[in-house]
N, C-alpha and C positions, 0 to 999 in steps of 0.2 A: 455888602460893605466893600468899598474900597482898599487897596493894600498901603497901608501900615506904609506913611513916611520913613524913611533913612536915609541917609547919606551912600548908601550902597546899595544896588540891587541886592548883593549876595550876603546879606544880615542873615546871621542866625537866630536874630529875634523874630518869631512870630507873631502874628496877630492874637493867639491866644497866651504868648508870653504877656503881652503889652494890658490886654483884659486881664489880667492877674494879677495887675502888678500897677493898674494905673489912678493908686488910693492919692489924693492932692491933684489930679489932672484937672484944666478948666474942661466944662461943657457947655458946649452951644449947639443952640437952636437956629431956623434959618431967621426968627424973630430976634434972637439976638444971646448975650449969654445966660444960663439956667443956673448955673452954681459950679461947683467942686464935687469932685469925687470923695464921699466921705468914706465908704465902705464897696466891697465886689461881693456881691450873693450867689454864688456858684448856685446855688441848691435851688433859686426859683430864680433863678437867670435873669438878674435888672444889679444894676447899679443904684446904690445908695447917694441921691444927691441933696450936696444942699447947698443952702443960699441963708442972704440977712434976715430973710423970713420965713422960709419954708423947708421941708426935707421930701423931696421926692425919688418917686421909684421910678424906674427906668430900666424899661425892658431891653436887652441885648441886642433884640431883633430891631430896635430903630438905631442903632449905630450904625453910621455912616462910612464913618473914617475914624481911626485913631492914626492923631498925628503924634509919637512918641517924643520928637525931636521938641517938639512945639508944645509938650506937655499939657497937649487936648484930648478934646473927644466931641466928634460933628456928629449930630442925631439928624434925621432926616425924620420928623412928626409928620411929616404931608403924606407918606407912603403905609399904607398896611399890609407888611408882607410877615411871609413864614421865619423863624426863626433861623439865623444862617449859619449853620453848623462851623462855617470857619473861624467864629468868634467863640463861639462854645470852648470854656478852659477845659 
């Protein structure tokens, strides 16, 4: 995952503040946008998303980038990697 847009290098907001915290953020895909952040599931680590038609889950491990400024969330789906502990709340 990439680091957490801000206006300052020197943010005391973390990447796992921003995962805690980012319930209404839009989420996109590199296809295009997936929904809003309905819910953060600490306990089986995906995010709750949804859309006009559907509610999906979304694993931590494909977050990309949280842009906090820009109140998103970039997933990269094309990668299958291990879960990346910097996101971990």
């Amino acid at each position: 995952m990439q680091a957490t847009k801000t206006p300052e290098a020197r943010s005391c907001w973390s990447d796992s503040y921003w995962l805690e915290h980012c319930e209404e953020f839009s989420v996109e895909t590199p296809q295009g946008k997936l929904g809003y952040v309905a819910a953060v599931d600490p306990r089986h680590e995906e995010l709750v998303v949804i859309s006009d038609y559907q509610v999906t889950r979304v694993p931590f491990r494909q977050i990309d980038l949280i842009d906090a400024l820009g109140e998103r969330i970039v997933l990269d789906t094309g990668r299958n990697r291990n879960a990346n502990p910097m996101v971990r709340p």
